[in-house]
N, C-alpha and C positions, 0 to 999 in steps of 0.2 A: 506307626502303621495306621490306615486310612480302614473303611469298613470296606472300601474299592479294594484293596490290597498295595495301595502303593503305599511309597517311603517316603519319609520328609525326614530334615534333620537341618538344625541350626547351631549356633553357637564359632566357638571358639573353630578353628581347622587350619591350624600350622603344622598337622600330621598328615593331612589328609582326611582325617577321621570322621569329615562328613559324608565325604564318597562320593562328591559332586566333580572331581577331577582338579580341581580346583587348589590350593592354600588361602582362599579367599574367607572371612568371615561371616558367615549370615546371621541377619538380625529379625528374622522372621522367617520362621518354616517355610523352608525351601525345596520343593521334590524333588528326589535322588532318581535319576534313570527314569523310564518306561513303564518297567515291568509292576503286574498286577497284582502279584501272587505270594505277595511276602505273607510269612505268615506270626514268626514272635523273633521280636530283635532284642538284642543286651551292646549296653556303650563299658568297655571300659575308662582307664585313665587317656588314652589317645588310642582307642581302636575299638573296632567292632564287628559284632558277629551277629549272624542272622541264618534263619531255617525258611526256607520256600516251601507252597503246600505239596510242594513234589519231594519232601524229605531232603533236599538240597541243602548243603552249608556255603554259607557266602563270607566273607570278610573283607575289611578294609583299615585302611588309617597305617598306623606305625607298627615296626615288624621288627625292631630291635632285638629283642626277646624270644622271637621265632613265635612270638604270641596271634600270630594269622593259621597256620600250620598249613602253608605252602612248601614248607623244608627250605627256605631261606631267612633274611634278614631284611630282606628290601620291602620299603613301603609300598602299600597297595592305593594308588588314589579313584580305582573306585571299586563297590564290589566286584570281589570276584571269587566264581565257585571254590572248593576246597574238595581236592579229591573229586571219588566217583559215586561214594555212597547219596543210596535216596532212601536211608532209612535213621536220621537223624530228627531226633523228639526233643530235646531240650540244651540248650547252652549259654553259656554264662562267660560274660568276660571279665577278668579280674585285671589289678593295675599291671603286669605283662606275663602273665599266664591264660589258660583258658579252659575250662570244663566242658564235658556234654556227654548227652544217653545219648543212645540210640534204642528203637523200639523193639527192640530184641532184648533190652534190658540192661545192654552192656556200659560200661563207664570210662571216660577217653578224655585223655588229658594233654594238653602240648604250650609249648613256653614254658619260659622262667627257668627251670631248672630241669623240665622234663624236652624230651626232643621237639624239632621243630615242625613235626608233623602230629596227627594225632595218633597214640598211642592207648592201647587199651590198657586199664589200668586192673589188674588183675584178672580172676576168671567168672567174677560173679553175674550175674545174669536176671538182678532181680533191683536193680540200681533206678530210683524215679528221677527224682529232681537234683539239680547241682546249685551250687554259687563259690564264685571264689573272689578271693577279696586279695590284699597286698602282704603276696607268697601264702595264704592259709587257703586250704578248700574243703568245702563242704560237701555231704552229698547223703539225702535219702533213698531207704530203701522201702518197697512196698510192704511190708512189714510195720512200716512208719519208724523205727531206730534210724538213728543219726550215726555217723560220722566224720571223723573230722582228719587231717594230717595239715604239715605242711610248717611256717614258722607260729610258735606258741611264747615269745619274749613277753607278754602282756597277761597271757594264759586266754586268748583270745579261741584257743580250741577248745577249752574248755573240762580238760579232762582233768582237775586237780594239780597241773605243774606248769611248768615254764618251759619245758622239757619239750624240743620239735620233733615231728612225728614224718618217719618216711615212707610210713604207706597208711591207708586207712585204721582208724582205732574209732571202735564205737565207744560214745560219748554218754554216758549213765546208761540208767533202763528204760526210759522214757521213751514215747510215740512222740511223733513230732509233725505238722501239719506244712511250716513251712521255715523257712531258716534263711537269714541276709547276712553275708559278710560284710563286714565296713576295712576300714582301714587296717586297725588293729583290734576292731571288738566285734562282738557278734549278737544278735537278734533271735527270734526263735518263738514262731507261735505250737507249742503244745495240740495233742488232737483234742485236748478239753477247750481250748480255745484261751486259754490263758497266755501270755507274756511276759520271756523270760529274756535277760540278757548275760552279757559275761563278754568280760577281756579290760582293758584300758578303759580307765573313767577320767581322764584328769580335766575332760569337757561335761561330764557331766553325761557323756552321752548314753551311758546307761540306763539313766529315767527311774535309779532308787532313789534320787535327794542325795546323793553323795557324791564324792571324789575319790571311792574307793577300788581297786580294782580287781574285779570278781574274777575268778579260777576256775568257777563251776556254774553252770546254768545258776539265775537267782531270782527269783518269780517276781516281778512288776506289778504293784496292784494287788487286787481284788478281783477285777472284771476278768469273764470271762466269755468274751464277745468277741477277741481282736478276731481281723478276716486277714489280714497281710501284713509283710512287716519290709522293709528297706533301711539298709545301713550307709549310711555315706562315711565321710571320714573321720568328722568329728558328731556326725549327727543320729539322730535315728527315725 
């Protein structure tokens, strides 16, 4: 997204998943549509999701998974709205699931294993930020605690087991500032501003010096500076 408000997107697009209408690949940032007004985008594995400054949800790319939440399975090749609401504040696209609040505070989930629209996920009403990575999701609350559900094969949620969780479980007692799902491991800057990670290491992607695979948040460092963090699949 442009300071104009428009969209660009390149790369790979045998889903669709640039939203240019296209299967065609682009090798330089290529504007998507017209419209001025986008306002924060997230890419998953082949699809994506985007809020307009009119509280609007948009999506596009591959719909396998119901991970657009149109209530179907069919690709979308270019945005398009989701539903009616205009009061959408953050969302997050995982490899075929999908997270997001709304400013009301509420927490809404659809794909993967949850239905193909978006569905509120409990009754809480105090829900900020989401991520959701491949099948685990995340999400803070203004409180700053964490929690996590979803698959934990790696211990990538972090609560001490292996053990998948099918609805929200707060994750220690710690405040938490901001939190990246990866593939199978997870990120997490602290409100001290410290860096922690946890889940599957066997890349190292952890960033303690080892191949070991953490269970439970495990502090990175010393510094305590980080501003953001991002988990890809093998990276951080």
């Amino acid at each position: 997204i442009r300071t104009d408000g428009t969209l660009w997107a390149w790369g790979e697009n045998d889903s669709n998943q640039l939203g240019d209408g296209t299967f065609t690949d682009r090798l330089v940032p290529t504007q998507i549509g017209t419209a001025t007004n986008w306002a924060s985008i997230d890419a998953g594995m082949d699809h994506v999701v985007a809020i307009r400054t009119d509280g609007t949800l948009w999506a596009w790319g591959s719909n396998l998974s119901g991970q657009l939440g149109d209530g179907t399975r069919d690709d979308l090749p270019v945005p398009t709205k989701i539903g009616t609401a205009t009061n959408w504040a953050s969302v997050d696209a995982g490899r075929q699931h999908t997270l997001a609040t709304r400013t009301d505070g509420t927490l809404w989930e659809w794909g993967g294993t949850a239905p193909r629209s978006p569905t509120q996920v409990g009754s809480g009403t105090t829900w900020k930020t989401v991520s959701a990575g491949n099948g685990t999701s995340f999400a803070t609350r203004t409180d700053g605690t964490l929690w996590a559900w979803g698959s934990n094969h790696t211990g990538q949620l972090g609560d001490g087991t292996t053990t998948d969780r099918a609805a929200p479980t707060q994750i220690g007692g710690a405040t938490w500032r901001d939190v990246a799902a990866g593939d199978e491991h997870t990120a997490a800057i602290a409100s001290d501003g410290s860096l922690w990670t946890w889940g599957s290491n066997g890349f190292s992607q952890l960033g303690d010096g080892t191949y070991t695979d953490r269970l439970i948040p495990t502090k990175i460092g010393t510094a305590a500076s980080w501003k953001s963090v991002s988990a890809g699949v093998y990276s951080t």
